[in-house]
NUDO-819578 format. One record per residue (C-alpha): residue number from 0; residue in three letters; x, y, z. Coordinates in steps of 0.25 Angstrom, whole numbers, plus 5000, padded with zeros to 4 digits. Example, Ala and Ser with C-alpha at 12.3 -4.5 7.8 and 13.67 -1.06 7.14 Angstrom:
<nodes>
 resi resn   c1   c2   c3
    0  ALA 5049 4982 5031
    1  SER 5055 4996 5029
</nodes>
This chain:
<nodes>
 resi resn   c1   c2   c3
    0  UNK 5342 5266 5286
    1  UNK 5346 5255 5279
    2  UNK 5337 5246 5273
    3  UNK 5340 5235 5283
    4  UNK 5337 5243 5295
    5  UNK 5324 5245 5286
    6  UNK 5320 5231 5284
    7  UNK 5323 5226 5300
    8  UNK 5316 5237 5306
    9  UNK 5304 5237 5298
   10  UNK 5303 5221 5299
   11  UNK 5305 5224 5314
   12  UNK 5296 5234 5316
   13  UNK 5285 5227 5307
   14  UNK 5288 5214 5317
   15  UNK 5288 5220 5330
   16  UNK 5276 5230 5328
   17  UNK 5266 5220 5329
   18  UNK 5272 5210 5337
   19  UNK 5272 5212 5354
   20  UNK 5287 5214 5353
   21  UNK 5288 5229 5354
   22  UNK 5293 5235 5342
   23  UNK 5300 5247 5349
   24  UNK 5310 5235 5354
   25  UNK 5314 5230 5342
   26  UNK 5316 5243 5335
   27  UNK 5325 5248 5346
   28  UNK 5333 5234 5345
   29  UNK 5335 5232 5330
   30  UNK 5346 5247 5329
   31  UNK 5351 5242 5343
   32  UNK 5354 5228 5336
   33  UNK 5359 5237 5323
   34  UNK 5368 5250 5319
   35  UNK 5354 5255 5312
   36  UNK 5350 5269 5314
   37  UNK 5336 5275 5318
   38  UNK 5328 5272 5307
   39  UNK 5319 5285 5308
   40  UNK 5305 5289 5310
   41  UNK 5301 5287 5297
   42  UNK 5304 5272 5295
   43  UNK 5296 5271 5308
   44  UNK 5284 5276 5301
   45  UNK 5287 5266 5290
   46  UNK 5286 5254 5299
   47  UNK 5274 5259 5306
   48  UNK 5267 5260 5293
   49  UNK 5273 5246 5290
   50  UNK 5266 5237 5302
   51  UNK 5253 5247 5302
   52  UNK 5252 5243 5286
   53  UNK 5253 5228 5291
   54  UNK 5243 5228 5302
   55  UNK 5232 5237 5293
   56  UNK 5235 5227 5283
   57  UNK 5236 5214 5290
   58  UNK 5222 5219 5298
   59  UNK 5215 5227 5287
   60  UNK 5202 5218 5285
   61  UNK 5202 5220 5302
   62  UNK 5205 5234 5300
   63  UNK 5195 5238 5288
   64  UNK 5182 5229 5295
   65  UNK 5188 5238 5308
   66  UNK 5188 5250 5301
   67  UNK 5173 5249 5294
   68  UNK 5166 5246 5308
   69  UNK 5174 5257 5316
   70  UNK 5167 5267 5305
   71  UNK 5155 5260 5305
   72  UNK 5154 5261 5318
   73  UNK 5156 5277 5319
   74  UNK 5141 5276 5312
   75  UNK 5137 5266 5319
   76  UNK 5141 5267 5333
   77  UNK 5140 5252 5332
   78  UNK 5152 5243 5333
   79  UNK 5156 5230 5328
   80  UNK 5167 5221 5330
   81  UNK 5176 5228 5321
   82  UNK 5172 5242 5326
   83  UNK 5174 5238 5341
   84  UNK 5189 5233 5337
   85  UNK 5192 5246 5328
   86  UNK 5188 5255 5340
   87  UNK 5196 5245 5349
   88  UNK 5208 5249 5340
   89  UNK 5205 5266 5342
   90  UNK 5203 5264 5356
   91  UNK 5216 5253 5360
   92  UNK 5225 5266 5352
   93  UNK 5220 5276 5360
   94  UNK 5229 5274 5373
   95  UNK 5241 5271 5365
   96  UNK 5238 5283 5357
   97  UNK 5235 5293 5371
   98  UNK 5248 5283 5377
   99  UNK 5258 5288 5367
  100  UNK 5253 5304 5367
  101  UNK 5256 5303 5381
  102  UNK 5268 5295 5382
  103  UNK 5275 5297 5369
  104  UNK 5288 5306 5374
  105  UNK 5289 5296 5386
  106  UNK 5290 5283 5377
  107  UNK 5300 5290 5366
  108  UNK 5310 5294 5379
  109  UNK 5308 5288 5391
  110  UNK 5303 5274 5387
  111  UNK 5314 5271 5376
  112  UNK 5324 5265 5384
  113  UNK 5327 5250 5379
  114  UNK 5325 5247 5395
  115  UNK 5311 5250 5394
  116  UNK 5311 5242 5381
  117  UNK 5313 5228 5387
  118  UNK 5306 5231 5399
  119  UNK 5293 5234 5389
  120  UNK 5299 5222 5381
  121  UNK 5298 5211 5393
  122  UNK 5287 5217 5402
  123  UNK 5277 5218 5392
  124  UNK 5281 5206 5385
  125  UNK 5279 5197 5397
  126  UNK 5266 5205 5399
  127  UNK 5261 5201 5385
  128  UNK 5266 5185 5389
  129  UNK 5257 5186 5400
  130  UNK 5245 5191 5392
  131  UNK 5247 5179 5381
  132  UNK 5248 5168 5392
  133  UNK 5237 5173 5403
  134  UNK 5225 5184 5396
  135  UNK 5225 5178 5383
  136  UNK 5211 5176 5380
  137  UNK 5203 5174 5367
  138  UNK 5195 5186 5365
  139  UNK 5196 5195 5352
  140  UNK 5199 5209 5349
  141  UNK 5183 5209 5346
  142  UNK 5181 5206 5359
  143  UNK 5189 5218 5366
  144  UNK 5181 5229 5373
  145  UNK 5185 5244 5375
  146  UNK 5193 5240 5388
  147  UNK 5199 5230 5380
  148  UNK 5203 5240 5372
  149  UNK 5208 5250 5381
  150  UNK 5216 5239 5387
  151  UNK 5225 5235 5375
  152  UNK 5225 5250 5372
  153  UNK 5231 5256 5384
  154  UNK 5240 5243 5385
  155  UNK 5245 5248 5368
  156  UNK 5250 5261 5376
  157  UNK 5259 5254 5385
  158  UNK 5266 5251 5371
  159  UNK 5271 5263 5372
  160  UNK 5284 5258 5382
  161  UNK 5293 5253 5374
  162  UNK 5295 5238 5373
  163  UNK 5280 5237 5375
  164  UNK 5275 5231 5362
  165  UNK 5262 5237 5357
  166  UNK 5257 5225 5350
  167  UNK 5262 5218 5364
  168  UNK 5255 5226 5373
  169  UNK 5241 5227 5366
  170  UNK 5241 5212 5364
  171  UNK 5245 5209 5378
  172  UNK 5232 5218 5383
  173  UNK 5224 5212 5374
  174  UNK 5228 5198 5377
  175  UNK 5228 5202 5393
  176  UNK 5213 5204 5389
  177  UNK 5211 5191 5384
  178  UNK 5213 5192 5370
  179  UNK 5218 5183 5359
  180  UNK 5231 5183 5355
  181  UNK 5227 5187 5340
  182  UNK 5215 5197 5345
  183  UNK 5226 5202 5353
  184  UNK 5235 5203 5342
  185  UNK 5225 5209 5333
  186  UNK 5221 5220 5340
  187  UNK 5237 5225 5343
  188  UNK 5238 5224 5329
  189  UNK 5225 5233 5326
  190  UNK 5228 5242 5337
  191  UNK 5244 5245 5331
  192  UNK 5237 5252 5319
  193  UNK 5232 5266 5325
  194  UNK 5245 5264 5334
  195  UNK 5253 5261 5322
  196  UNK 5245 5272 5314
  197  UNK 5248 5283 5326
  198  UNK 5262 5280 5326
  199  UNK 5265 5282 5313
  200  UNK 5257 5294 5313
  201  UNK 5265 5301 5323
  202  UNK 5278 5296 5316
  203  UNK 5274 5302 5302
  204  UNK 5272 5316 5310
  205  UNK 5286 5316 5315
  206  UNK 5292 5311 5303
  207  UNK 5285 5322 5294
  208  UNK 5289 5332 5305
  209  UNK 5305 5326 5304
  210  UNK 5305 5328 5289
  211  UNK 5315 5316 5289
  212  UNK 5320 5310 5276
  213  UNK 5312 5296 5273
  214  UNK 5318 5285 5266
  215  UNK 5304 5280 5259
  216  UNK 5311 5266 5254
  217  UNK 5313 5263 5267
  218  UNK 5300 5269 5274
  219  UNK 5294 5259 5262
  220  UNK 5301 5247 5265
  221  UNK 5298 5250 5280
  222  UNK 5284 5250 5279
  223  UNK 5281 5237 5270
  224  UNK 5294 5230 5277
  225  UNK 5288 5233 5291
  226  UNK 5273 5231 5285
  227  UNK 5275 5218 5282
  228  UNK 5283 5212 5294
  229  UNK 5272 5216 5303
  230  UNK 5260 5211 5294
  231  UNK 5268 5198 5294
  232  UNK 5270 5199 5308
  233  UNK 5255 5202 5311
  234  UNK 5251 5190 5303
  235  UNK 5261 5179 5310
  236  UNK 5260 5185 5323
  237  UNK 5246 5183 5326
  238  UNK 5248 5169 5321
  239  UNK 5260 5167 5330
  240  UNK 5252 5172 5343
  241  UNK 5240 5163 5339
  242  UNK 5249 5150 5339
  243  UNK 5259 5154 5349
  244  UNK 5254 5167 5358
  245  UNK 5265 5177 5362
  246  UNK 5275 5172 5372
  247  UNK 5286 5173 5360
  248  UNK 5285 5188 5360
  249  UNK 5284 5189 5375
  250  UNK 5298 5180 5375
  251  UNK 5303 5188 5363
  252  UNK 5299 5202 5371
  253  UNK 5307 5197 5384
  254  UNK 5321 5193 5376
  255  UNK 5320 5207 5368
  256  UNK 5318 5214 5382
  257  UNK 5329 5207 5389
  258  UNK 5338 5209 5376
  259  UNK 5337 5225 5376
  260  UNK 5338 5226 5391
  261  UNK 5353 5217 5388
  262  UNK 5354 5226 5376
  263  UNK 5352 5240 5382
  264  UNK 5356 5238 5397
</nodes>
């Protein structure tokens, strides 16, 4: 690749990851809007390490208060707020987790068209509109019970039609369920790292069973350029949704749709 197809795509990848964009759209549009080839399966893993770097980072006194009452409370069969939201994490994975084993083919062929793309684009992001102007509530992401839960993670599954957005979706459920816009945010974020953690896991198998060359320059560069787009954009996005909500994304989602449908048909 060269090093400029290196820089945009890991900038666009570490933007779009966390925000309820979809980042599947964006990386078919930048070679459609370029002469750039397939930048390869091990650049992907690159950028997935870069945004799970930037959320376990942006999030790690979260994470490490998490992780000590989740242990703890394997001896104590007692549950604190902490340990109630690190289990909320395992169970919201675990339909998006069965989702994928099930459906994986499917999505790679059937679901790949750019058609399907914008109607994922513009249906789900006029679902999450709805969900920021009528269910927003108040509530915290310590105040979610199992059925909470399951909810935000059967609706992560849905992330798997193309266009959809996981950080979209899992924050329209939980806003649907009277959320805050930050709790709702929050707990997207903590929920991408098994996803994120899963993915590039499954990644690394095929890329050690391709034996493909690697260019570790640019797998570097990917990781630290695509880490530090999304913690930036973790940081000013929650900001941004505290001040002004997110009916910019939902217009944002709706022009990109309508511009690959114009693009593609």
């Amino acid at each position: 690749m060269e090093w400029l197809q290196v820089v945009i795509l890991a900038i666009v990848q570490g933007i779009t990851e966390f925000l309820p964009v979809s980042s599947s759209a964006h990386l078919i549009l930048v070679p459609v809007l370029t002469d750039w080839p397939d930048q390869g399966l091990a650049f992907d893993v690159a950028l997935h390490l870069g945004s799970l770097s930037a959320v376990l980072i942006y999030f790690r006194r979260d994470i490490i208060g998490m992780l000590q009452s989740w242990l703890r409370s394997l001896h104590t069969r007692q549950l604190d707020a902490d340990a109630k939201l690190a289990w909320a994490v395992i169970l919201g994975t675990i339909p998006v987790g069965l989702a994928g084993l099930l459906l994986k083919d499917t999505v790679e062929t059937v679901l790949r068209s750019p058609v399907y793309l914008s109607i994922g684009l513009i249906a789900f992001g006029l679902l999450l509109g709805w969900a920021d102007w009528r269910c927003r509530g108040n509530r915290s992401e310590y105040q979610m019970n199992w059925k909470d839960v399951l909810f935000i993670g059967c609706a992560q599954a849905l992330a798997l039609f193309p266009g959809t957005s996981r950080s979209g979706i899992t924050m329209t459920a939980a806003l649907m369920l009277g959320m805050s816009r930050e709790a709702s945010a929050r707990f997207s974020f903590l929920l991408s790292i098994p996803v994120i953690v899963l993915a590039c896991g499954l990644e690394t198998i095929e890329l050690v069973e391709s034996q493909v060359a690697v260019d570790w320059a640019q797998m570097a560069a990917g990781v630290v350029l695509s880490g530090i787009s999304a913690y930036l954009c973790i940081h000013y996005f929650l900001a941004f949704i505290k001040r002004i909500g997110m009916q910019p994304f939902v217009v944002y989602r709706i022009v990109l749709g309508a511009l690959l449908l114009w693009i593609f048909l």
